[in-house]
TORKOL-4160 file (C-alpha; in steps of 0.2 Angstrom, whole numbers, padded with zeros to 4 digits, m for minus):
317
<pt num="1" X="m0038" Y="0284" Z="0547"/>
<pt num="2" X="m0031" Y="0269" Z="0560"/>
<pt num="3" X="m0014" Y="0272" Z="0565"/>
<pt num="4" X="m0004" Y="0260" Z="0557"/>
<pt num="5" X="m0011" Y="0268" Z="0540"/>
<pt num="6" X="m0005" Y="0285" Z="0547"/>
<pt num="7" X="0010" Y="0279" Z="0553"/>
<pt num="8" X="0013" Y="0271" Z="0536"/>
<pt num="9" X="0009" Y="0287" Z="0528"/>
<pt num="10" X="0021" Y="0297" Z="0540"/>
<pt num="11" X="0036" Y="0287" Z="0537"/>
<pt num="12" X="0034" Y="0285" Z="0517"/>
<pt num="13" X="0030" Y="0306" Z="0516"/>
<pt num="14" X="0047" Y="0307" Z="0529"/>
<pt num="15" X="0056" Y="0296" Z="0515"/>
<pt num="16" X="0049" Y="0306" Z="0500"/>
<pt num="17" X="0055" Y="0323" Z="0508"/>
<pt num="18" X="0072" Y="0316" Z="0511"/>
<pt num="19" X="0071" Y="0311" Z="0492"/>
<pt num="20" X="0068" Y="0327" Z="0489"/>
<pt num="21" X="0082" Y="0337" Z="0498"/>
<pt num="22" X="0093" Y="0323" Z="0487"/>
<pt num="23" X="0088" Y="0326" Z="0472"/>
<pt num="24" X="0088" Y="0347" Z="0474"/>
<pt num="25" X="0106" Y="0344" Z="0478"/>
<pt num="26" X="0109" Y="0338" Z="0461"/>
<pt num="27" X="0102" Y="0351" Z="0453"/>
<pt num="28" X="0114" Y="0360" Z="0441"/>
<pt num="29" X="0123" Y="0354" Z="0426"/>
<pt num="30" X="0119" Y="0335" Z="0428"/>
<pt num="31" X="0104" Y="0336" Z="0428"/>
<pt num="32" X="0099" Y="0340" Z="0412"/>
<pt num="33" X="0097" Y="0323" Z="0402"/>
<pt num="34" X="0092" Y="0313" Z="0415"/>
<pt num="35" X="0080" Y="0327" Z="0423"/>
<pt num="36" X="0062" Y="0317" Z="0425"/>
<pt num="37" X="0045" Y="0329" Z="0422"/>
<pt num="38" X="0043" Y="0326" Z="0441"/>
<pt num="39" X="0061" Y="0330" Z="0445"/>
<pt num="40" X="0061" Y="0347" Z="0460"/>
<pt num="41" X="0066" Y="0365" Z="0452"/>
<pt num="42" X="0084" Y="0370" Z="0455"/>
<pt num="43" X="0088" Y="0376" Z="0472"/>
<pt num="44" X="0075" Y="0367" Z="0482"/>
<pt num="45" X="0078" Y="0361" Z="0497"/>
<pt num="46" X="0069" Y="0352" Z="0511"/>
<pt num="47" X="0062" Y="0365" Z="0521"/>
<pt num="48" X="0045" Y="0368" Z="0512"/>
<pt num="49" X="0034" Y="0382" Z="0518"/>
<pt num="50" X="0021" Y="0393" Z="0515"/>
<pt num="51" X="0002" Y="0391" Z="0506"/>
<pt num="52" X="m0002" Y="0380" Z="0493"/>
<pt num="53" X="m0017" Y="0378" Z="0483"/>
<pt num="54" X="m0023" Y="0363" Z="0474"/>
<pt num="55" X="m0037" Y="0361" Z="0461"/>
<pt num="56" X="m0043" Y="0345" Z="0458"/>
<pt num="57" X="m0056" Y="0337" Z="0453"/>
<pt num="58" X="m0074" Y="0333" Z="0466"/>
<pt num="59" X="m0071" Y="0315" Z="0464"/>
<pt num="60" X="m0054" Y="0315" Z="0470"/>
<pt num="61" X="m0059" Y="0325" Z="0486"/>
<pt num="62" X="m0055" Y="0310" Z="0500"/>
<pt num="63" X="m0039" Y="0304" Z="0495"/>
<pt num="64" X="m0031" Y="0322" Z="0490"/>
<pt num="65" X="m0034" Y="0328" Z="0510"/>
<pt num="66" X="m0027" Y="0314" Z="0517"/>
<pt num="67" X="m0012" Y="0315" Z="0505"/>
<pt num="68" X="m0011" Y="0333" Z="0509"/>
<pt num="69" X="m0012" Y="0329" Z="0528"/>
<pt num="70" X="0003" Y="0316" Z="0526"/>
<pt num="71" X="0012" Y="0332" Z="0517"/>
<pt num="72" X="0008" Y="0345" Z="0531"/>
<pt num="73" X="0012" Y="0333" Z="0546"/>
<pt num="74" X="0030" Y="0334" Z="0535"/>
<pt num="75" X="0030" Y="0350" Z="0532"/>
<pt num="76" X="0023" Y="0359" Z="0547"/>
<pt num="77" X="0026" Y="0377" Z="0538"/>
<pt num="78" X="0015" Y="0373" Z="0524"/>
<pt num="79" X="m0003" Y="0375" Z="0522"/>
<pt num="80" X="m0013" Y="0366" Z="0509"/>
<pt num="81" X="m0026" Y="0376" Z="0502"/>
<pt num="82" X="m0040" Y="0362" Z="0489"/>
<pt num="83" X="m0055" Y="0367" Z="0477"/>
<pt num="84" X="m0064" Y="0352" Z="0471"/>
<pt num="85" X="m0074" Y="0355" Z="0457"/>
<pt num="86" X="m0080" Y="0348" Z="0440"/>
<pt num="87" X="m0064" Y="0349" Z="0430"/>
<pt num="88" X="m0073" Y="0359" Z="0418"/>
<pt num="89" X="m0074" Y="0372" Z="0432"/>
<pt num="90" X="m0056" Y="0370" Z="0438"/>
<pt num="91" X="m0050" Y="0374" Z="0419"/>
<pt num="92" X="m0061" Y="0388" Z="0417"/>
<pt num="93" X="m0056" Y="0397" Z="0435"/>
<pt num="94" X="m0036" Y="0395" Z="0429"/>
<pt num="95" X="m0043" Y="0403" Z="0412"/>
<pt num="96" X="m0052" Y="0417" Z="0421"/>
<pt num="97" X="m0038" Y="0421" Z="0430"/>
<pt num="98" X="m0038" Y="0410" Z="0447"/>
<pt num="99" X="m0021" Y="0408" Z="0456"/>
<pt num="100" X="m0015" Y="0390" Z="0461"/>
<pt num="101" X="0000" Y="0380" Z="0462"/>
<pt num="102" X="m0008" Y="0362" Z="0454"/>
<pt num="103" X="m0021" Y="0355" Z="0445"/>
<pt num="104" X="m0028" Y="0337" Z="0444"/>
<pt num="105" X="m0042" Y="0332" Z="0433"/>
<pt num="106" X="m0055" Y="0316" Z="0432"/>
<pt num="107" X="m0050" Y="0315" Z="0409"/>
<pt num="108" X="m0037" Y="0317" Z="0398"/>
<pt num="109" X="m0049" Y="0329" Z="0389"/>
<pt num="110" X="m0051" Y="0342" Z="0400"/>
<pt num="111" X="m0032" Y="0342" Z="0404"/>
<pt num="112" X="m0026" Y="0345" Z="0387"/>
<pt num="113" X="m0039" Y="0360" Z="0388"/>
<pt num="114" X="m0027" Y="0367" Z="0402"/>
<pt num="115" X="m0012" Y="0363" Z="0391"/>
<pt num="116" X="m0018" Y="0370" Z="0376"/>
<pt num="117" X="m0021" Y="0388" Z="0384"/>
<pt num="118" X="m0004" Y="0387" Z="0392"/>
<pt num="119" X="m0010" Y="0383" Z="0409"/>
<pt num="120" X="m0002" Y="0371" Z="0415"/>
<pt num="121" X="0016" Y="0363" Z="0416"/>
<pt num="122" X="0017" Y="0345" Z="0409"/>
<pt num="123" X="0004" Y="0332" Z="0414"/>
<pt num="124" X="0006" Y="0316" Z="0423"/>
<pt num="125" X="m0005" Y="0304" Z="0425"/>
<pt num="126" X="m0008" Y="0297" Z="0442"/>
<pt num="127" X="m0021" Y="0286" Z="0442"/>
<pt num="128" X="m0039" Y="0279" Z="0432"/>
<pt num="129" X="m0059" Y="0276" Z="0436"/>
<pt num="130" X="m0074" Y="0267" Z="0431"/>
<pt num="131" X="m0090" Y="0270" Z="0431"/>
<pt num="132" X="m0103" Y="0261" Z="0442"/>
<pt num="133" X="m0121" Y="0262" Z="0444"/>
<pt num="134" X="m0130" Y="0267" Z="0463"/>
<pt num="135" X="m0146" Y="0265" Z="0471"/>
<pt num="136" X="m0150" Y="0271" Z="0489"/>
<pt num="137" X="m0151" Y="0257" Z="0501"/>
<pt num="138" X="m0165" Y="0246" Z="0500"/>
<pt num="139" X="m0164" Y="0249" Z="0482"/>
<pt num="140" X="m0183" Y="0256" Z="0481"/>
<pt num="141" X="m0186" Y="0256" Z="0461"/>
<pt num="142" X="m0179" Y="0240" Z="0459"/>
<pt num="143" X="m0166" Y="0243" Z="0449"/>
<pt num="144" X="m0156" Y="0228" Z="0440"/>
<pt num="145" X="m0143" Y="0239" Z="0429"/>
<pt num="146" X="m0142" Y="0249" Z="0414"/>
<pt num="147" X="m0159" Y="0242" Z="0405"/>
<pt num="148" X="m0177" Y="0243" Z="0406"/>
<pt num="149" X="m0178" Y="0243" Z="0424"/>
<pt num="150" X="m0172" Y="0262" Z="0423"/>
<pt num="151" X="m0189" Y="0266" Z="0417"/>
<pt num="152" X="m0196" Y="0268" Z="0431"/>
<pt num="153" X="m0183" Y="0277" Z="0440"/>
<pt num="154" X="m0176" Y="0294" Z="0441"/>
<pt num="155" X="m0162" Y="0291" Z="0437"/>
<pt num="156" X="m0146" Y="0307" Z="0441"/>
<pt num="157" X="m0130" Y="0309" Z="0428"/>
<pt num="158" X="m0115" Y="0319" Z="0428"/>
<pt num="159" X="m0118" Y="0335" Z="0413"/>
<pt num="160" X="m0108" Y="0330" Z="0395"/>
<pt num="161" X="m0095" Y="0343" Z="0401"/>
<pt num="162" X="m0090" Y="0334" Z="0415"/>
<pt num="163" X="m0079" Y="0321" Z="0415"/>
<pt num="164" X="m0092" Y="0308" Z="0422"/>
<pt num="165" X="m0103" Y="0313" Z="0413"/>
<pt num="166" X="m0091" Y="0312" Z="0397"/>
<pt num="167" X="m0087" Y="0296" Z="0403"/>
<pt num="168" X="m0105" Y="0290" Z="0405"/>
<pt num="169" X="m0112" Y="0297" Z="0385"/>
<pt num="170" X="m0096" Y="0285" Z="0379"/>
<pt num="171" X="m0102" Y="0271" Z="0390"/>
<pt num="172" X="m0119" Y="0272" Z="0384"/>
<pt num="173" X="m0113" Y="0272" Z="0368"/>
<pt num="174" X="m0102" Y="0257" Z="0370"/>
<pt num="175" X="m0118" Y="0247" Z="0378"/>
<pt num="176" X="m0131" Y="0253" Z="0363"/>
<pt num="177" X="m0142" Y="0261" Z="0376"/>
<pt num="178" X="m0150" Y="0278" Z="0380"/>
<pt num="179" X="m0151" Y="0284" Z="0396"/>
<pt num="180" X="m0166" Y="0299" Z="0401"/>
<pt num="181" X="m0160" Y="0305" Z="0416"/>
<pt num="182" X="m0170" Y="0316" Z="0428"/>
<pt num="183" X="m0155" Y="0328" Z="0431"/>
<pt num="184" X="m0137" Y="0330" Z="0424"/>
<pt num="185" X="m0125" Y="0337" Z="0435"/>
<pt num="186" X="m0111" Y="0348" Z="0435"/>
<pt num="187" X="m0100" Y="0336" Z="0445"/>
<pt num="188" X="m0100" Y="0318" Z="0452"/>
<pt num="189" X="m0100" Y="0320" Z="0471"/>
<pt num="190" X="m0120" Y="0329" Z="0467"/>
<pt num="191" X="m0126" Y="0314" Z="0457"/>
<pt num="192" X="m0117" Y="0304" Z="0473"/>
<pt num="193" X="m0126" Y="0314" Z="0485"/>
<pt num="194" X="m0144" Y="0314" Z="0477"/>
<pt num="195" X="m0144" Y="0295" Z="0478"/>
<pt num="196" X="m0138" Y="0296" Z="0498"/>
<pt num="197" X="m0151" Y="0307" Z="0502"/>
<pt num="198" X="m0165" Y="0297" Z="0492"/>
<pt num="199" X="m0169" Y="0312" Z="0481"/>
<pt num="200" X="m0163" Y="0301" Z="0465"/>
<pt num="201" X="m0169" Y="0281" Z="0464"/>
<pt num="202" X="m0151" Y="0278" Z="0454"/>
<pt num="203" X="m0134" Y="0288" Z="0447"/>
<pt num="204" X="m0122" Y="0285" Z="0438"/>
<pt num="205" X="m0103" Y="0288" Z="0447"/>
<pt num="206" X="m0086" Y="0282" Z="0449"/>
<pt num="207" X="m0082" Y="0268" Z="0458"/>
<pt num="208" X="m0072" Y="0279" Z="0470"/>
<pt num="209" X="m0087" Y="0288" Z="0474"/>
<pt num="210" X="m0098" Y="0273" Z="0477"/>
<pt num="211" X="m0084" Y="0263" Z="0487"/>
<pt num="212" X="m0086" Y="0284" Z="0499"/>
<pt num="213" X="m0105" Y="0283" Z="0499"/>
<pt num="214" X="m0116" Y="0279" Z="0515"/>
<pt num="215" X="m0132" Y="0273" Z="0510"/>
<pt num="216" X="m0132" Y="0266" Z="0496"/>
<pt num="217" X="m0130" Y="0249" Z="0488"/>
<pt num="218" X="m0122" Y="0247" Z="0473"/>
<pt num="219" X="m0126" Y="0238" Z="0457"/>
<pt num="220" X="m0114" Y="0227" Z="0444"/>
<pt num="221" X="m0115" Y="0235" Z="0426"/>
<pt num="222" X="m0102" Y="0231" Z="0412"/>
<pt num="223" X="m0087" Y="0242" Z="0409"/>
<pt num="224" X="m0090" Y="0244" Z="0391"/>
<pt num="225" X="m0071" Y="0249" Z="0388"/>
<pt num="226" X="m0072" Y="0267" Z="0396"/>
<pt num="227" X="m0061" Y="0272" Z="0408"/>
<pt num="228" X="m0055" Y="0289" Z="0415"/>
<pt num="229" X="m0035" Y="0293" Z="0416"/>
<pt num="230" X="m0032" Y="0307" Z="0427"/>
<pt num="231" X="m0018" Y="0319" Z="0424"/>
<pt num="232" X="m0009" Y="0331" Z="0438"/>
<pt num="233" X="0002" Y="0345" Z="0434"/>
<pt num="234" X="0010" Y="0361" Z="0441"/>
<pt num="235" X="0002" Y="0378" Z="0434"/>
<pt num="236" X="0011" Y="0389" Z="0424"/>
<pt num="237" X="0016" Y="0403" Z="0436"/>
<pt num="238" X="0014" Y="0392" Z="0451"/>
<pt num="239" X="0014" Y="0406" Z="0469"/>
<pt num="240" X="0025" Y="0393" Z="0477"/>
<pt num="241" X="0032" Y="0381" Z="0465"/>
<pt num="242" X="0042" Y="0371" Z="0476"/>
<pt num="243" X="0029" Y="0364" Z="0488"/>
<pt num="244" X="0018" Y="0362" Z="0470"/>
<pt num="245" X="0033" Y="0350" Z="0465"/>
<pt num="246" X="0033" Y="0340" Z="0482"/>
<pt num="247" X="0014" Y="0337" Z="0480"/>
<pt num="248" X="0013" Y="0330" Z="0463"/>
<pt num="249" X="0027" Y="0321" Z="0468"/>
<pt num="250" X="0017" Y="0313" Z="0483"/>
<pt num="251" X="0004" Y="0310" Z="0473"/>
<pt num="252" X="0015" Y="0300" Z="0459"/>
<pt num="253" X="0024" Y="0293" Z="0472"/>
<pt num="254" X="0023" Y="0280" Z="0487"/>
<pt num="255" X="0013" Y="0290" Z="0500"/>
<pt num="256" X="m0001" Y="0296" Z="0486"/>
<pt num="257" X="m0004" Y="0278" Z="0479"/>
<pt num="258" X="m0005" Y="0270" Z="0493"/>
<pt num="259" X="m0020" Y="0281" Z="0498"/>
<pt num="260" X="m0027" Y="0282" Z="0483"/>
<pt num="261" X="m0028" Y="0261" Z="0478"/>
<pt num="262" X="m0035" Y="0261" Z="0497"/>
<pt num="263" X="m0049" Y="0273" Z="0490"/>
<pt num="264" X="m0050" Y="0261" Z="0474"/>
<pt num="265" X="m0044" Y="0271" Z="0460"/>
<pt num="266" X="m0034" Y="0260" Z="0447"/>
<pt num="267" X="m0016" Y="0260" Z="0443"/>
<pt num="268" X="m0009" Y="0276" Z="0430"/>
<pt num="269" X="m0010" Y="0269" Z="0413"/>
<pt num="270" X="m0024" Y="0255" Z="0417"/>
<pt num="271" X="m0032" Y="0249" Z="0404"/>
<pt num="272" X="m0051" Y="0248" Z="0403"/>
<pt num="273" X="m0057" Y="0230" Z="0411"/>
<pt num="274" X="m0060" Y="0216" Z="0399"/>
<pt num="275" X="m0063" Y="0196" Z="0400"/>
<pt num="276" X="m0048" Y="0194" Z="0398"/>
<pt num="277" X="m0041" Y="0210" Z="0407"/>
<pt num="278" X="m0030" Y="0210" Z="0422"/>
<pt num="279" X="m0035" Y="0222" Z="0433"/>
<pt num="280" X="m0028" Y="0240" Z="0438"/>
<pt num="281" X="m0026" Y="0239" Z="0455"/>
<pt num="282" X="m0026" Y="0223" Z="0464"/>
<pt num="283" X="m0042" Y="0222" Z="0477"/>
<pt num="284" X="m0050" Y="0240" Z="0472"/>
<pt num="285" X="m0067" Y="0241" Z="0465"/>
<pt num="286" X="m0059" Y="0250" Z="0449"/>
<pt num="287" X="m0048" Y="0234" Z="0445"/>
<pt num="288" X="m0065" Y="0225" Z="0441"/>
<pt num="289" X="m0077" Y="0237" Z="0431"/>
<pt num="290" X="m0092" Y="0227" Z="0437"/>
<pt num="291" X="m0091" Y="0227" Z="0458"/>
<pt num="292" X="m0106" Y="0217" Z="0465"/>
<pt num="293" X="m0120" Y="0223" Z="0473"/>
<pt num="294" X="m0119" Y="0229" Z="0491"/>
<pt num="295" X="m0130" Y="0235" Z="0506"/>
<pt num="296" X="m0115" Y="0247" Z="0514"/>
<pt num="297" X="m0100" Y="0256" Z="0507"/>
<pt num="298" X="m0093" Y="0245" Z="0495"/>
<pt num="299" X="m0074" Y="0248" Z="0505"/>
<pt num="300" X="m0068" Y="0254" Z="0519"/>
<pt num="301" X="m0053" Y="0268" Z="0521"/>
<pt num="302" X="m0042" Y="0256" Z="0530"/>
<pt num="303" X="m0044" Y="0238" Z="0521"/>
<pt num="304" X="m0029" Y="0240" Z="0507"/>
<pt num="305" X="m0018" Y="0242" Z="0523"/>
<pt num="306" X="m0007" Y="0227" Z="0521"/>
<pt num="307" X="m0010" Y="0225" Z="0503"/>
<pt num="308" X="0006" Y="0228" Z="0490"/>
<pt num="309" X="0005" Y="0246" Z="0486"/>
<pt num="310" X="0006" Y="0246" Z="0467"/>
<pt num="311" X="0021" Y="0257" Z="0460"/>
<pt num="312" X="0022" Y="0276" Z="0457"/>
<pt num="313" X="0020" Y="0273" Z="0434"/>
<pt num="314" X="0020" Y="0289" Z="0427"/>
<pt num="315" X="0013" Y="0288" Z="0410"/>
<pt num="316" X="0005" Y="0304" Z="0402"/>
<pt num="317" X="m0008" Y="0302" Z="0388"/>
């Protein structure tokens, strides 16, 4: 991360804690109608401290350490603890009786897994994803998209159960195609991986993770209307529920979106890219749903540095 975009991240997380000590100085009897989901607990103040440990999902593994670095370089007292997994596996730790303070999912679906079994506080959502289609560099199968070129390739998936690979059965139902991969994986940063190292000839990931890869060139498919809204909320009995609060709100707010657009996750409550779509994020991979093919990382951490951050929506599906 350059300095400027640390800088930038330092002085928004300093403005967001100061936002914070305001608002837990409300707290009381005017805050009940006007009290937003992402509004801090009673009595919290400034001063956060202590551990703090966040599930989220694998894809989401880049942008979540460096929002929690911008937290942490606030908060010198407090110590950000992450799992990322398939959010399959995330719900089913919490389930089985795991102890964290937040969970953030890759679908809706998944999510409302959590909520149903009372594991989670209110959801949020913080930002979307589309798919895209990798080949390791040099692209050795010849691979031309998501027809018969595929034939001849082994080609890696994410499982049914995970969210990519939710995503990638409704794509292939939206296209009229069938896919026969090799392997189906139990989250996305594996299928990403297997193409890196050459052991798969294609795969099937977020645009995120191929905008993270090394290696690989990346290959323009349609959208087909699928995208993935990703949700974020406190757990039920959070261990330290006042620095759970400041990171979703970090996440929803100015610090979090800046890193995550520069990482090229679309916009919360973006719609799936069409003809006559306009775009999630403006500049990010995930704003087009059909990125063109490249011989090296489709982006680069610092290159939405001077771009307009887009605003903290907070729409919950």
């Amino acid at each position: 991360m350059s300095l400027t975009r640390r800088a930038a991240l330092t002085a928004t997380g300093l403005l967001a804690a100061l936002s914070l000590a305001a608002c837990s100085g409300q707290a009381g009897t005017g805050a009940g109608p006007t009290a937003s989901p992402s509004a801090p607990p009673s009595g919290t103040s400034q001063e956060v401290s202590g551990e703090l440990t966040v599930l989220a999902a694998a894809s989401l593994q880049a942008s979540f350490e460096e929002i929690g670095e911008a937290i942490e370089q606030q908060h010198p007292g407090l110590t950000i603890t992450f799992d990322f997994q398939g959010s399959q596996d995330l719900v089913a730790s919490l389930a089985n009786g795991a102890t964290a303070d937040v969970l953030a999912t890759a679908n809706t679906t998944t999510m409302d897994k959590a909520v149903s079994q009372s594991l989670v506080g209110e959801p949020q959502e913080f930002a979307t994803n589309v798919l895209t289609l990798i080949v390791p560099q040099g692209n050795p199968a010849r691979v031309t998209g998501l027809d018969s070129s595929l034939e001849g390739a082994d080609l890696v998936i994410c499982a049914p159960e995970v969210p990519c690979g939710e995503a990638t059965g409704r794509l292939a139902t939206a296209l009229g195609i069938t896919l026969d991969p090799v392997s189906q994986e139990q989250k996305v940063t594996d299928v990403r991986g297997k193409v890196e190292s050459g052991e798969a000839q294609a795969g099937i990931v977020y645009t995120t993770d191929a905008a993270a890869a090394t290696g690989v060139e990346e290959i323009s498919i349609p959208d087909g209307g699928v995208v993935n809204h990703y949700p974020i909320a406190t757990t039920a009995a959070p261990a330290n529920p006042q620095a759970a609060q400041l990171f979703v709100e970090t996440v929803l707010g100015r610090t979090g979106q800046l890193v995550l657009a520069d990482d090229g996750f679309g916009a919360p409550g973006g719609a799936p890219q069409s003809a006559s779509a306009t775009p999630t994020a403006p500049g990010s991979p995930a704003a087009t749903g059909s990125p063109t093919a490249t011989g090296s990382p489709a982006t680069t951490r610092d290159s939405a540095e001077s771009s307009p951050e887009p605003g903290a929506q907070e729409s919950a599906e």
